[in-house]
C-alpha positions in Angstrom: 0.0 0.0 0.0 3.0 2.6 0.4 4.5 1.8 -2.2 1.9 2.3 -4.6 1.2 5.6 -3.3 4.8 6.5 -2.8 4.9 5.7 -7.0 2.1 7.7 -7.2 3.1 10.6 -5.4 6.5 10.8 -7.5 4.3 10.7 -10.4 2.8 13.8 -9.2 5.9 15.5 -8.7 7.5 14.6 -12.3 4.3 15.7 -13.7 4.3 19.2 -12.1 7.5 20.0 -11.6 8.8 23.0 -8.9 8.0 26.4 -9.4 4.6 25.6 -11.5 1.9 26.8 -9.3 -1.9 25.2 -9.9 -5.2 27.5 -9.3 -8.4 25.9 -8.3 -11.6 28.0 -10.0 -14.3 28.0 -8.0 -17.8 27.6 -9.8 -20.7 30.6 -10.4 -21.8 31.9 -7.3 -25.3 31.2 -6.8 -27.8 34.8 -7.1 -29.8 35.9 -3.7 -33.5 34.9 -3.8 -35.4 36.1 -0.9 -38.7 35.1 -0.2 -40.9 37.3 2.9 -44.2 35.4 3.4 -47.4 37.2 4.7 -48.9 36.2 8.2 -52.1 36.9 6.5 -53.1 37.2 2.7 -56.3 37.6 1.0 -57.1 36.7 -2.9 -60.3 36.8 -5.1 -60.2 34.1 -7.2 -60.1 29.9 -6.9 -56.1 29.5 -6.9 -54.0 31.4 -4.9 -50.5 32.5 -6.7 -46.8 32.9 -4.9 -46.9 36.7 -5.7 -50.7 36.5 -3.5 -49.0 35.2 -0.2 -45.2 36.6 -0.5 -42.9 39.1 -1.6 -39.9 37.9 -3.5 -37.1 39.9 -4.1 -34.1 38.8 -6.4 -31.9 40.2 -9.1 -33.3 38.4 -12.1 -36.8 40.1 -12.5 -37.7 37.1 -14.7 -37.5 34.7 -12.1 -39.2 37.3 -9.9 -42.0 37.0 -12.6 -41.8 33.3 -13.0 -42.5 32.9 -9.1 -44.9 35.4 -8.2 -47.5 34.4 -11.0 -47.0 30.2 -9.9 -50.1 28.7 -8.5 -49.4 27.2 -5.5 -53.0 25.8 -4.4 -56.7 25.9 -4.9 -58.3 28.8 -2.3 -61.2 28.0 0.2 -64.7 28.8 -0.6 -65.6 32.6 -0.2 -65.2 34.2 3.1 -63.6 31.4 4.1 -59.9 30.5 5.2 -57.4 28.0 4.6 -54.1 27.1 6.0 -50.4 27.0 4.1 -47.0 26.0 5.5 -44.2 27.7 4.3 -42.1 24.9 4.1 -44.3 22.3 2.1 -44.5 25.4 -0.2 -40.2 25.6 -0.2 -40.4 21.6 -1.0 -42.4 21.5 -4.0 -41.8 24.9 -5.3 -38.4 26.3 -4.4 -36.0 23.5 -3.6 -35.9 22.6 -7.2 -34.1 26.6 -7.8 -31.2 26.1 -4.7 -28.9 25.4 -7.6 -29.0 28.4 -8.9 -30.9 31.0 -6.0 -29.5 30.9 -2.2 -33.0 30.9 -1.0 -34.2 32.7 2.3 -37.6 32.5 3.7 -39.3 32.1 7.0 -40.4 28.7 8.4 -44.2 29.8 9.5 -48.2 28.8 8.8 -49.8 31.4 6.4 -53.2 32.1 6.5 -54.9 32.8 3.0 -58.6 34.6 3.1 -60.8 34.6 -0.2 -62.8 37.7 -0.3 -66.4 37.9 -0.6 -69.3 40.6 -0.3 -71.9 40.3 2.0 -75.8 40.5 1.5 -77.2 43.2 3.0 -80.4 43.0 5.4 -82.5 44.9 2.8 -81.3 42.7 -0.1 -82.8 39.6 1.7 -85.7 41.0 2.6 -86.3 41.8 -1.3 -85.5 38.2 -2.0 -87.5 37.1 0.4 -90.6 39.5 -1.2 -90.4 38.3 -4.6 -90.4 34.3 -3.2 -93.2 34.8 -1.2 -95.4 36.8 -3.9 -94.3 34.3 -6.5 -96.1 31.3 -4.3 -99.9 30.8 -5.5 -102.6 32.4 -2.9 -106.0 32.3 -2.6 -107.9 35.7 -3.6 -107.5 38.7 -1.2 -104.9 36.8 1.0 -102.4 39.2 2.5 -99.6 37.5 4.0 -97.0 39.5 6.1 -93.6 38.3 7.2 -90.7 38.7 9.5 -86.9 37.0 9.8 -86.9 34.9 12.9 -83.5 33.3 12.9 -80.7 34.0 9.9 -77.3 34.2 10.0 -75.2 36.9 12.1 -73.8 37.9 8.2 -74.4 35.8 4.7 -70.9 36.2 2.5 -71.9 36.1 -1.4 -68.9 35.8 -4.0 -67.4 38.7 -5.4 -67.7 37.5 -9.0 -70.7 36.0 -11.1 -73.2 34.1 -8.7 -77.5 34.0 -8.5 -79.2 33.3 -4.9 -82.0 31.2 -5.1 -84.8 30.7 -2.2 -86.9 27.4 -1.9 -88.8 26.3 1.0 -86.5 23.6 3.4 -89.7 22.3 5.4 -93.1 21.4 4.9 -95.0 24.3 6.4 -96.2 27.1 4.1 -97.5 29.5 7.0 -96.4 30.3 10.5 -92.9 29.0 10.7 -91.6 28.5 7.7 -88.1 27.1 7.2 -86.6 28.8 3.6 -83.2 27.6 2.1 -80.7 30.7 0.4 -78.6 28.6 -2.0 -75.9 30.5 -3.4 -75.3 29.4 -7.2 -72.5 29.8 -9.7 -73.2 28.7 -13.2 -72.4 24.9 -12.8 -73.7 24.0 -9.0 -74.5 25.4 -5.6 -71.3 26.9 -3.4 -73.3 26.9 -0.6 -77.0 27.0 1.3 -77.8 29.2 4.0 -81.1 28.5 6.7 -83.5 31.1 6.7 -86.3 30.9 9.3 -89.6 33.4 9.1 -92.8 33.6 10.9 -95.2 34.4 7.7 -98.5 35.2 9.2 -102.0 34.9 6.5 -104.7 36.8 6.7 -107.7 35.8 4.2 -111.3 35.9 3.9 -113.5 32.9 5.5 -116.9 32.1 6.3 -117.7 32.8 10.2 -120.9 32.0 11.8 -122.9 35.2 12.3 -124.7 33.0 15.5 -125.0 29.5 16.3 -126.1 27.3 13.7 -127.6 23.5 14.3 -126.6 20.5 12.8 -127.7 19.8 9.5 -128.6 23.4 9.0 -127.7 24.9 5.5 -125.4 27.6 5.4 -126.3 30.9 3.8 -126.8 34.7 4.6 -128.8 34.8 7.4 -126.4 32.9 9.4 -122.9 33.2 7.9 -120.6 35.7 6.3 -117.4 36.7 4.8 -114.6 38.2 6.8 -111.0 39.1 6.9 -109.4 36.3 9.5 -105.7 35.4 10.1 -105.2 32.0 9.0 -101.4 31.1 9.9 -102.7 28.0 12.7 -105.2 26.6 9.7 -103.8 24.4 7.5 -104.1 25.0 3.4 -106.9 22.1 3.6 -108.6 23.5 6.2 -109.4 27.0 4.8 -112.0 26.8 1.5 -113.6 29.1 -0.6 -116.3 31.1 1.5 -118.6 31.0 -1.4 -118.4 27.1 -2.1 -119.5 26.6 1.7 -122.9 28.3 0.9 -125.7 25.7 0.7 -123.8 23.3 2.4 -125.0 21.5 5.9 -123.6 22.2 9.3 -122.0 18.7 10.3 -122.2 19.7 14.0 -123.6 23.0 15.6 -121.4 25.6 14.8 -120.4 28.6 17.6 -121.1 32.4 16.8 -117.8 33.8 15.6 -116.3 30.6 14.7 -114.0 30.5 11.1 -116.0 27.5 9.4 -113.7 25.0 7.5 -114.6 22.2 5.4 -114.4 19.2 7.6 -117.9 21.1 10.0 -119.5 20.8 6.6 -121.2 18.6 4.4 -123.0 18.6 1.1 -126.5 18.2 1.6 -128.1 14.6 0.5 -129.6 14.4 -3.0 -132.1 11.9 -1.4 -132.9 11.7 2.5 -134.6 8.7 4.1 -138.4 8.5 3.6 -137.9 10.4 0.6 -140.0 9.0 -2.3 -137.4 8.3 -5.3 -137.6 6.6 -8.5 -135.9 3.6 -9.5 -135.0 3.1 -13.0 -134.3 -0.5 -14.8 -132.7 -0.4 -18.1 -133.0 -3.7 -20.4 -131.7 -3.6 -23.9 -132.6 -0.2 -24.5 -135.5 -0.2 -22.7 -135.5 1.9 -19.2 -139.0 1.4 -16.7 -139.4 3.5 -13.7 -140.4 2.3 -10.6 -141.6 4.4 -7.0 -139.5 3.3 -3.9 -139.0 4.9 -0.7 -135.1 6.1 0.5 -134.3 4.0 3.8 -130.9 6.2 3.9 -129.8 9.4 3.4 -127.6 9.6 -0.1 -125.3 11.4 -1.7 -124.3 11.0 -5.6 -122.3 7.7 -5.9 -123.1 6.6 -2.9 -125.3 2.8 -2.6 -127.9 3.0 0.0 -130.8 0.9 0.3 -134.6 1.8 -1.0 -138.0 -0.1 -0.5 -139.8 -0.9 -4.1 -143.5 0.5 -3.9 -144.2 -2.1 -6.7 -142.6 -5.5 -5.2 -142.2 -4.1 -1.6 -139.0 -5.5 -1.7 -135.4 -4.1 -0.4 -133.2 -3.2 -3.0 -129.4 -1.8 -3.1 -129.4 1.4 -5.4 -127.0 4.0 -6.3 -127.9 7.5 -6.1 -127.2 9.4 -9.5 -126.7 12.7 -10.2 -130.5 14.0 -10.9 -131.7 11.7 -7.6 -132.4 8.6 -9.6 -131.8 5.5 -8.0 -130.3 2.6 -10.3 -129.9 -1.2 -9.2 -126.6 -2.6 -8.4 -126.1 -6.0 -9.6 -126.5 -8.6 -6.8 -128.5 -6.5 -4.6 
């Protein structure tokens, strides 16, 4: 082993003899890049760019360029706020330069805000105007509303968007639950709760004094006023002037709102009314006088005593208060 490098090391010295002297050039010195992150940095758009979170500052102005306009990620939906480390952002977009740039930054968490407006108080309530006069009434309903529980602020984007307002719940009076969905062109970015009390005032039929049961209703003991509605139910509240005729179901309280389950149509035939049967054979119809056992309504089968045969037969009540025989009966 000495001796080789003993042979070596007079190979050296042959090579270069005394008095040559041998300079080492040292290679390109590598440009200052220096990056100064933001503790806090707000953008517009989806992406957030290198020149949106940091200030770089090096000699080249190309590279300066080249940086600054580099997406580094996808932003967070409007108003909102997401979180960057500075050095994931050195590993996958600055290492790749330390050949050519000593790089400088700061090791630290960055937080990156998109902007957004915000919907005004007014600007809801006009959204909430139009929905509700857009929804089918009955005539001379008046409906009046106010905001019961809504969001301490609802962010909008800054650029193109539509809010849309659609119910969330069943109930169409009284508390009503409402849905803001915030739209862009291609889906929803986000739905907001809205909760209202929307109170209904409409005309109805009210007893003017008590009425019995199986009384019809007409002027002397019903008429039309302006009630709030909100506790009723849509198929509880009918028009006032298709209650008229009808018969009270039960007896009926002055003052009281009269819905369609406390009436009923009156019979076409009542019991121990005389009626007429009639038979129809190939083309041929005969009448024949029978007595109602049963009150009956159009459609309905009840049951009617022949005056001819004295016998019990099963009918069905037509339209003009014949009676025709059901097969079988």
């Amino acid at each position: 082993m000495h001796y080789r490098a003993c042979l070596s090391l007079v190979s050296v010295l042959i090579a270069f003899p005394p008095g040559l002297s041998i300079a080492v050039t040292p290679g390109p010195a590598r440009a200052a890049l220096s990056v100064s992150f933001r503790d806090h940095a707000f953008v517009d758009g989806e992406t957030i760019r290198f020149g949106d979170v940091a200030r770089i500052i090096a000699g080249d102005e190309k590279a300066v360029s080249m940086l600054e306009n580099l997406e580094i990620a996808k932003s967070a939906g409007f108003g909102l706020t997401r979180m960057l480390d500075t050095e994931d952002l050195y590993r996958r977009f600055l290492k790749r330069h330390e050949s050519r740039y000593a790089i400088e930054y700061e090791r630290k968490t960055l937080r990156v805000t998109t902007r957004a407006g915000r919907l005004s108080r007014d600007s809801l309530a006009s959204l909430i105007d139009a929905f509700i006069a857009s929804r089918s009434s009955a005539e001379g309903e008046i409906r009046r509303w106010e905001i019961t529980r809504m969001p301490s602020e609802i962010m909008i984007p800054l650029g193109p968007h539509r809010l849309e307002l659609e119910y969330s719940g069943a109930r169409r009076k009284g508390k009503v639950d409402l849905n803001l969905a915030v739209r862009d062109e291609n889906r929803t970015l986000r739905n907001i709760p809205i909760n209202i009390n929307l109170r209904v005032e409409e005309p109805v039929l009210v007893a003017k004094k008590q009425i019995g049961r199986d009384t019809p209703l007409g002027a002397d003991n019903v008429s039309v006023e302006m009630r709030e509605t909100t506790q009723l139910n849509d198929a509880a509240v009918m028009e006032p002037e298709k209650m008229l005729g009808l018969l009270a179901r039960t007896t009926i309280a002055p003052g009281r709102i009269i819905t369609p389950r406390m009436v009923a149509m009156a019979p076409t035939v009542k019991r121990g009314q005389e009626a007429k049967i009639i038979y129809r054979t190939a083309g041929v119809s005969v009448t024949a006088d029978a007595v109602c056992r049963q009150d009956g309504m159009p459609g309905q089968i009840i049951t009617a005593k022949s005056l001819v045969s004295h016998r019990l037969v099963r009918v069905r009540v037509l339209e003009d208060g014949l009676l025709e025989p059901v097969p079988g009966g």
